[in-house]
MDAnalysis code that builds the backbone (N, CA, C; Angstrom):
import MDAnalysis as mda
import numpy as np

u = mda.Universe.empty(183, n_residues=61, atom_resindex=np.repeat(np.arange(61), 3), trajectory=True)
u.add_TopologyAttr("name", ["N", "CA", "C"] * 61)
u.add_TopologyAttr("resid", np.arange(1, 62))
u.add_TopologyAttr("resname", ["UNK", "UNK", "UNK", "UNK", "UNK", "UNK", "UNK", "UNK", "UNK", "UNK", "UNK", "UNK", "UNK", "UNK", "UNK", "UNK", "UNK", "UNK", "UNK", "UNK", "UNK", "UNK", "UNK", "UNK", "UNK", "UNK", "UNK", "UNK", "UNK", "UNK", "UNK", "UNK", "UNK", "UNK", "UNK", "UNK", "UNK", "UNK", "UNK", "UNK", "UNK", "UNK", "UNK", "UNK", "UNK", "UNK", "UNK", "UNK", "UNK", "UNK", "UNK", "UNK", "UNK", "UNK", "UNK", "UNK", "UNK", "UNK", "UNK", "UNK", "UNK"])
u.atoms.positions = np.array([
    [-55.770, -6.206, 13.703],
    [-55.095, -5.074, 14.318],
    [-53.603, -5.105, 14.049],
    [-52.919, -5.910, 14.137],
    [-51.598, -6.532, 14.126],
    [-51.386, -6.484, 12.695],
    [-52.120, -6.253, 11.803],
    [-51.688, -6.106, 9.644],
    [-50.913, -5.693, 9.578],
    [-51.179, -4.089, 10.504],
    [-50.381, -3.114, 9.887],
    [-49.027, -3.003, 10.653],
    [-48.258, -3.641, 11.510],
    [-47.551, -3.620, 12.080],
    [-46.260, -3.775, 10.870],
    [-45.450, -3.491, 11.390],
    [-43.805, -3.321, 10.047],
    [-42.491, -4.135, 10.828],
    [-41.913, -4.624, 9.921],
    [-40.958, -5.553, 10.345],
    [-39.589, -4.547, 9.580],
    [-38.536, -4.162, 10.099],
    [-37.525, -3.667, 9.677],
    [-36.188, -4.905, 9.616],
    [-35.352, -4.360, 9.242],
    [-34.269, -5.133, 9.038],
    [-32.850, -4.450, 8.780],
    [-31.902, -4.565, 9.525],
    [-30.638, -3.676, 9.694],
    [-29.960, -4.938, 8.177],
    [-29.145, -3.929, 7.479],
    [-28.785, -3.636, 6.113],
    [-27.219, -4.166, 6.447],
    [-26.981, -3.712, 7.526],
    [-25.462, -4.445, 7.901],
    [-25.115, -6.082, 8.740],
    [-26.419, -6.338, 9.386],
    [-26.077, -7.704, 10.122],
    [-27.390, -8.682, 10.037],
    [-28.464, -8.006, 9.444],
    [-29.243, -8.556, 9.208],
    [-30.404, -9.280, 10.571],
    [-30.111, -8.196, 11.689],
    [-31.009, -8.110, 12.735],
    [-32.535, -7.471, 12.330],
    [-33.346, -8.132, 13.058],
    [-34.800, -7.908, 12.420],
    [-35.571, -7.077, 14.004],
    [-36.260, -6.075, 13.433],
    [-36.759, -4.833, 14.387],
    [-38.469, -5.012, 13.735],
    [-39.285, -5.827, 14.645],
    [-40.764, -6.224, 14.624],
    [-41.336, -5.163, 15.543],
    [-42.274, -4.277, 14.670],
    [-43.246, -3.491, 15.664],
    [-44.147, -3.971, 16.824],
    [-44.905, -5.607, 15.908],
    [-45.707, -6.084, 17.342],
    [-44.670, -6.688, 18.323],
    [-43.528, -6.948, 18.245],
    [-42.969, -7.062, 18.759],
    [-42.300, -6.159, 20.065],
    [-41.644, -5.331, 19.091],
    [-40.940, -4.568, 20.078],
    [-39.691, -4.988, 20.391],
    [-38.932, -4.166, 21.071],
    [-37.339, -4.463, 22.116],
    [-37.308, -4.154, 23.129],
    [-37.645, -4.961, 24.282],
    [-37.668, -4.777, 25.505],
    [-36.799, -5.300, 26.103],
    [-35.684, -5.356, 25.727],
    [-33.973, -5.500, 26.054],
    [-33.960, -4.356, 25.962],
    [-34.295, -3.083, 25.063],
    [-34.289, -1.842, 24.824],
    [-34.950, -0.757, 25.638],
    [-35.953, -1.293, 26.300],
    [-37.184, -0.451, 26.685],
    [-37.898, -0.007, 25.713],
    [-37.738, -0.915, 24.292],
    [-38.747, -0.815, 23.632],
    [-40.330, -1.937, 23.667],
    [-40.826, -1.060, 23.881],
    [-42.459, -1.842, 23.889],
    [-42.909, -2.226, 22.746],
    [-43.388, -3.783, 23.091],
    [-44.234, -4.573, 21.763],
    [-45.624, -3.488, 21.726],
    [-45.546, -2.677, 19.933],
    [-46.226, -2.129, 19.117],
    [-45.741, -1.144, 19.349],
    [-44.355, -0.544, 19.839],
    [-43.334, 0.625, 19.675],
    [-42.897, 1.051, 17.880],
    [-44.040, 1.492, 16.945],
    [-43.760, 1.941, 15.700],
    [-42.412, 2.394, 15.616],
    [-42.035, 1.994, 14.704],
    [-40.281, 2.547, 13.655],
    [-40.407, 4.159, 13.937],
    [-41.182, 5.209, 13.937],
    [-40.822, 6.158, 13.769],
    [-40.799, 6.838, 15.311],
    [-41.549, 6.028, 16.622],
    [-41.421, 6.176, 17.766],
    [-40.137, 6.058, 18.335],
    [-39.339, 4.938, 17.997],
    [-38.029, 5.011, 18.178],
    [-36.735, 5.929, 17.848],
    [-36.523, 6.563, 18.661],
    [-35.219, 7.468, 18.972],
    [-34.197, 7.776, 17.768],
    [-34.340, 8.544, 17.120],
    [-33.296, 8.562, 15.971],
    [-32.015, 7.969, 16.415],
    [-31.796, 8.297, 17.654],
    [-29.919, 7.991, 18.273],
    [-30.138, 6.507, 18.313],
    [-31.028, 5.412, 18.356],
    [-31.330, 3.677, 18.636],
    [-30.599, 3.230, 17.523],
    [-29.474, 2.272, 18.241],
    [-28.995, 1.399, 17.368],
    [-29.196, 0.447, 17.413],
    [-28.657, -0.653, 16.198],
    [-28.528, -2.024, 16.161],
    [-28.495, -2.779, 18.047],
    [-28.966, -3.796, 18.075],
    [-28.145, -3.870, 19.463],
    [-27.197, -5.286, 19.321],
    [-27.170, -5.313, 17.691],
    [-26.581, -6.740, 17.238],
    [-25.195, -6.356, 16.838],
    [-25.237, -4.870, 16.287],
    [-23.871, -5.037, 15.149],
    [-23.556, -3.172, 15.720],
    [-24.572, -2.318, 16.345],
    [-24.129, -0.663, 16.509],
    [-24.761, 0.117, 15.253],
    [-25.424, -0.504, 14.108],
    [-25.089, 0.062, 12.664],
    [-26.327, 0.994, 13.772],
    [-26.427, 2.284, 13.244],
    [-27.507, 3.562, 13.196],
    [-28.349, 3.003, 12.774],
    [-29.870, 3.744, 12.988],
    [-31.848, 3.507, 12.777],
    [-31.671, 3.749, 11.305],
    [-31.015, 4.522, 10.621],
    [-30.818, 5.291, 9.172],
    [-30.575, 3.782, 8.344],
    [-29.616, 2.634, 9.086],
    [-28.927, 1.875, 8.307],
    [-30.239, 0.345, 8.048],
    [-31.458, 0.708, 8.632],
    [-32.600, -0.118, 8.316],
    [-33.322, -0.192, 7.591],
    [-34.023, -1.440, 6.990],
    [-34.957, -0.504, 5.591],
    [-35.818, -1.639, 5.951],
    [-37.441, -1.217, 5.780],
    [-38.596, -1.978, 6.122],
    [-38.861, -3.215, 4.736],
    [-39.203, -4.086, 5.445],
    [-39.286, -5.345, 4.427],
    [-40.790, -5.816, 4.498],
    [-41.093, -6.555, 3.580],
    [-42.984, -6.655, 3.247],
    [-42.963, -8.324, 3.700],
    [-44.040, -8.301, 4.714],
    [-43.630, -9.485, 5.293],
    [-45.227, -10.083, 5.458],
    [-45.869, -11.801, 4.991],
    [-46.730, -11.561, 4.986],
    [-47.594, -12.034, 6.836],
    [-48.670, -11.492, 7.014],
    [-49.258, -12.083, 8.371],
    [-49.992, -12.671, 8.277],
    [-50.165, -13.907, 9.091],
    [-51.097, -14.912, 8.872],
    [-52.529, -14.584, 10.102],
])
């Protein structure tokens, strides 16, 4: 169930945004998909904008 989950990664500080995860410092919920999240959600490491992330291929064991 958990395969398809996506790991992002901010381009400016190199903070990592895990779907099964989630941000619940955020009120984001573990399995809160990248595109569920709020266009206005930033970094909560560095401020960079959702725009400034790009998804990385990560493998699951």
């Amino acid at each position: 169930m958990s395969d398809d989950y996506k790991l992002f990664v901010c381009v400016q500080c190199g903070f990592e945004y895990d779907e099964a995860k989630g941000w619940p410092e955020d009120g984001i919920a573990p399995g809160t998909r990248w595109d569920d999240i709020p266009e206005d959600w930033s970094c909560p490491d560095c401020g960079a904008a959702k725009t400034d992330f790009e998804m990385v291929e990560i493998a699951r064991s």
